[in-house]
C-alpha positions, 0 to 999 in steps of 0.5 A: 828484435835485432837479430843476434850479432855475436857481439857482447856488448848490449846494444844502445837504447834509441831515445828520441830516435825515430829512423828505421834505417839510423836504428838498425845500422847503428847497433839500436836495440829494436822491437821488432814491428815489421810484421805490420808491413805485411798486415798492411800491404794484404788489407790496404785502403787507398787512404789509410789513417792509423790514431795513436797518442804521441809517442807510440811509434807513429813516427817509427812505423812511417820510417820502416815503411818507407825503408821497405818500399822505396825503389832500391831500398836497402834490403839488408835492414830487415834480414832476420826480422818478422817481415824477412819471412814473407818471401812472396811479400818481399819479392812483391813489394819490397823495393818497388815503389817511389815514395813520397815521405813527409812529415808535418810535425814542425810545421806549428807556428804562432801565426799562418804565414809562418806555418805555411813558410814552414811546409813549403819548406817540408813538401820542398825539401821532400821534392829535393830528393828528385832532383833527377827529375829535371834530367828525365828523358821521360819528362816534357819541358812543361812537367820539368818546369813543374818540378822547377816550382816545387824546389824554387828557392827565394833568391836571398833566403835560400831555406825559404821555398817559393810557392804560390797558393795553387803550386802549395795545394797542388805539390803532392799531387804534381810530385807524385804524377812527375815520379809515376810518368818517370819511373812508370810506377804508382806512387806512395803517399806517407804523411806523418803527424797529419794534424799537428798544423791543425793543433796549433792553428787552433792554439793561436787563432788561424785555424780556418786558414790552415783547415783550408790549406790543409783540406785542398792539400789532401783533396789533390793529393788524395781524390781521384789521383791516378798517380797514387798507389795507396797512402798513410797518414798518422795523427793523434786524433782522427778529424772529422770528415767535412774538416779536411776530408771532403769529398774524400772516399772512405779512407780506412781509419785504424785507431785506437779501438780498432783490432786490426793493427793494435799490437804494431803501436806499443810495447807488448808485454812480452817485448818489455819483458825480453827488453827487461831481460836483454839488459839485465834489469828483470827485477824491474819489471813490476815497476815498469808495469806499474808506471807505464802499462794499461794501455788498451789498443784493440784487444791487446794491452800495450806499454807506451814506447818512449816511457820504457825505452827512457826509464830503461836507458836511465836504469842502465846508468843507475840501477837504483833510480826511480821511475819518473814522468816522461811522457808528460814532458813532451806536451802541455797536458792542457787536455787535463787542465780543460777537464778539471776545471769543468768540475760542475760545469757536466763533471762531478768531483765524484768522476774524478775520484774515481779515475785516480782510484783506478775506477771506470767511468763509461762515457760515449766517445766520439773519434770524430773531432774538429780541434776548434771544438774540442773544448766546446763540451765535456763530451767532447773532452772525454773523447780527447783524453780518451784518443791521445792516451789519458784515458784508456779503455776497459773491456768491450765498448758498447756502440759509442759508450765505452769504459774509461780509466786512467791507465797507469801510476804516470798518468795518473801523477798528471792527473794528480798534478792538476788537482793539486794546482786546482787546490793551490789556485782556491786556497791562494782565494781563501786567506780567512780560512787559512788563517784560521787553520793556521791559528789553530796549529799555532795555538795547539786546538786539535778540534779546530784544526781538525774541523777546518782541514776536513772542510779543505778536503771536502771541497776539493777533489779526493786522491784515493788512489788504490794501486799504490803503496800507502806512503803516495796516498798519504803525500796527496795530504801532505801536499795539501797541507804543503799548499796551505802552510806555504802561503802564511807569512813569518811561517819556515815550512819544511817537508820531509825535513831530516830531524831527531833519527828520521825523516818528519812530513812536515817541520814549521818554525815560527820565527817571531814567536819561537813556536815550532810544529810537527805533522805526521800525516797517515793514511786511515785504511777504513776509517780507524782514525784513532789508531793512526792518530795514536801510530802517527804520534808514536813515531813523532817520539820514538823518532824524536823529530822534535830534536832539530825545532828544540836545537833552533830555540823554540820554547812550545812544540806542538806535535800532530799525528794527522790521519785522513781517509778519503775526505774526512780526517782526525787530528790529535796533538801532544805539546812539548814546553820546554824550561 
């Protein structure tokens, strides 16, 4: 953490921000990770690759290690920090090397031409930095007019960089061995979000091109380049060898089953305890465990980053708001949707059941994948939900086999999500049965409502989630309910609509035949339907729900108390016939 200043005021929250450098001179409260420079500079690889889903850090990390290594750094950014400690480390390595820093994280585009304007852009503006190289009395004419070629511009497009096919592939290689012949010091090789390019490739159809492009890019960079000192490479996935790194020697990957380096990506627990504490809110940490802990990295349980520096940074403004889903607005959850809809096709309802309950499924996981592939099977995509945080792993895998579950209330708010719109999309098919459910509710036959609602609920996928409170396992009922009353016509549906003296799951008015309806959903611990029922139908009355359905005018009110437990339910109902 930052070293203590003196200073009342609480540092900011750094939201989105992903500069070592912006964050410590700019008062950003900061975890600190610096011990994994040290970790990394006594066990190096020549190719290092660290796996981590997004919004872990990746980007951070990549930061603070350009900051600590780059010739004539500034020194004051990591006093008082874990790394400070290491005095012969410092003396060693901090400082003393030129460094080449790149990421690749916007370079997606909808099609290929694009997506390599867009690099040349990135590996251009990165060769910018040297502009002294044209300068350099230790640089021939031959190697300046190289350095020309990275950093030559379009003459009526100034933002456009212009490189041939050869000048492209072979831009880090030849920036490195210009920087190495100039200051006589081997270069480092920072690439962050290596395959983001490779994801959308495969999104939008120029996946051969960019794979292409991307392995003699690597390959010259690092293959047998005597300019190169080490590298590091960051992604989501770890792609296979023969994709992009033929040929090259054993780069050393450290994802998210490895030990080595699995506290440095993540929040801790006890960092997220003294983040709590720094701003006053430990009394919301049970909340903060609960929505957005359990990941597994290595042998240590993490928290995801950007979740808990967002909710904390929201808490600030309002202490009472609820904790909410960040994490799944920066990306498509796609991955999800994949997985549901291969329900019989190698997955069972049953698998699924089992993940949004908190249990494990043990699968084998392959860390090797191609994104051309990644939906060619269901393996397959239980290895992805597995690399890019979905899923996370529970105890000791067994070779390949490992145990899976979901890791916490965030994710599995996705999870859920999907199987809701799964719901949504078959019962938009079934207008019969619909209707008959509906008939059933509008004429006040419990047994038939009954009978219809259980043959729902057998057929789509059970949220038994058994880590939340009672309330969030009813809404999955609820909302199913939600999504088969909102397609019937002439039908006002209305949730958790103020009425009488509370608050009723479900208020309907049938306009046409002054008709009102009220639904108490419950949730049955162990099946005692009748009770619930009788509880559900009490609370209709005592809160006396039916007042606002008697102020529109309706002349019949039938009342339901709904009890369900996994996929079976109980359906009781009382009718209120007014004068």
């Amino acid at each position: 953490m930052w070293a203590d200043t003196g200073n009342t005021e609480k540092k900011k929250l750094p939201v989105g921000i992903e500069s070592f450098e912006e964050i410590r001179k700019e008062n950003f409260y900061f975890v600190d990770k610096t011990a994994m420079i040290r970790d990394l500079l006594q066990q190096w690889g020549k190719v290092n690759l660290f796996t981590r889903p997004r919004r872990f850090g990746k980007s951070l990390n990549m930061s603070m290690l350009k900051a600590f290594l780059e010739l004539d750094c500034d020194r004051s950014l990591f006093e008082g920090l874990e790394i400070w400690k290491e005095t012969a480390l410092c003396e060693k390595y901090m400082g003393q090397f030129p460094v080449i820093s790149i990421s690749l994280k916007g370079t997606g585009a909808s099609d290929f031409e694009t997506a390599r304007a867009l690099m040349c852009s990135v590996i251009g503006n990165e060769a910018l930095r040297f502009l002294f190289l044209l300068d350099s009395d230790r640089l021939s004419e031959q190697e300046k007019e190289m350095y020309r070629k990275l950093v030559n511009v379009e003459p009526d497009s100034p933002d456009n960089f212009e490189m041939s096919d050869d000048v492209l592939m072979r831009s880090l290689r030849t920036l490195s061995e210009l920087l190495q012949r100039h200051f006589e010091k081997k270069t480092i090789i920072l690439i962050d979000e290596y395959d983001v390019p490779l994801a959308k490739a495969n999104e939008e159809g120029y996946y051969e091109r960019m794979t292409m492009l991307i392995r003699n890019l690597f390959e010259q960079a690092l293959k047998t380049n005597d300019s190169l000192y080490f590298a590091v490479l960051t992604g989501c996935l770890r792609v296979a060898k023969e994709s992009i790194f033929t040929g090259l020697n054993n780069p050393k990957i450290l994802s998210i089953t490895t030990v080595r380096f699995d506290e440095y990506f993540g929040f801790t627990d006890t960092e997220v305890r003294e983040m709590l504490k720094y701003y006053d809110l430990d009394d919301r940490y049970d909340t903060v465990k609960e929505w957005y802990d359990g990941y597994r990295f290595g042998n240590v349980d993490v928290y995801c980053p950007w979740d808990v520096i967002s909710y904390v940074d929201d808490l600030t403004d309002d202490p009472d708001i609820p904790p909410k889903d960040y994490w799944s607005n920066t990306s498509s959850n796609d991955v999800v949707r994949h997985f549901i809809e291969k329900v019989g096709n190698g997955l069972t309802k049953s698998e699924i059941e089992m993940l949004v309950a908190g249990e494990t499924v043990t699968k084998e996981v392959h860390e090797e994948l191609t994104y051309n592939r990644l939906y060619d099977s269901i393996d397959n995509i239980w290895s992805v939900l597995f690399m890019t945080g979905y899923l996370t792993q529970r105890g000791k895998p067994d070779g390949n086999r490992i145990q899976l579950t979901i890791p916490n209330r965030e994710i599995r708010k996705i999870f859920t999500g999907q199987i809701m719109a799964m719901f949504k999309e078959q019962t938009e098919k079934d207008g019969e049965t619909l209707n008959s459910f509906c008939n059933a509710l509008k004429s006040g036959d419990a047994d038939e409502a009954e009978r219809l609602f259980g043959s729902y609920l057998e057929r789509t996928v059970s949220i038994r989630d058994t880590f939340v409170r009672k309330p969030t396992k009813e809404n999955f009922y609820q909302g199913i309910l939600l999504g088969i009353l909102g397609f019937k016509d002439g039908w006002f549906v209305r949730s958790n609509q103020e009425s009488g003296d509370g608050y009723s799951d479900i208020l309907i008015k049938i306009e046409s035949e002054d008709i009102g309806i009220i639904i108490e959903v419950k949730y049955a611990e162990n099946g005692n339907y009748d009770s619930v029922c009788q509880s559900a139908l009490e609370q209709i009355r005592e809160k006396n729900y039916t007042a606002g359905l008697k102020e529109e005018g309706c002349q019949i009110i039938y009342s339901y108390g709904i009890a369900c437990w996994r996929k079976k339910c109980r359906i009781m109902v009382e009718v209120t016939e007014l004068a």
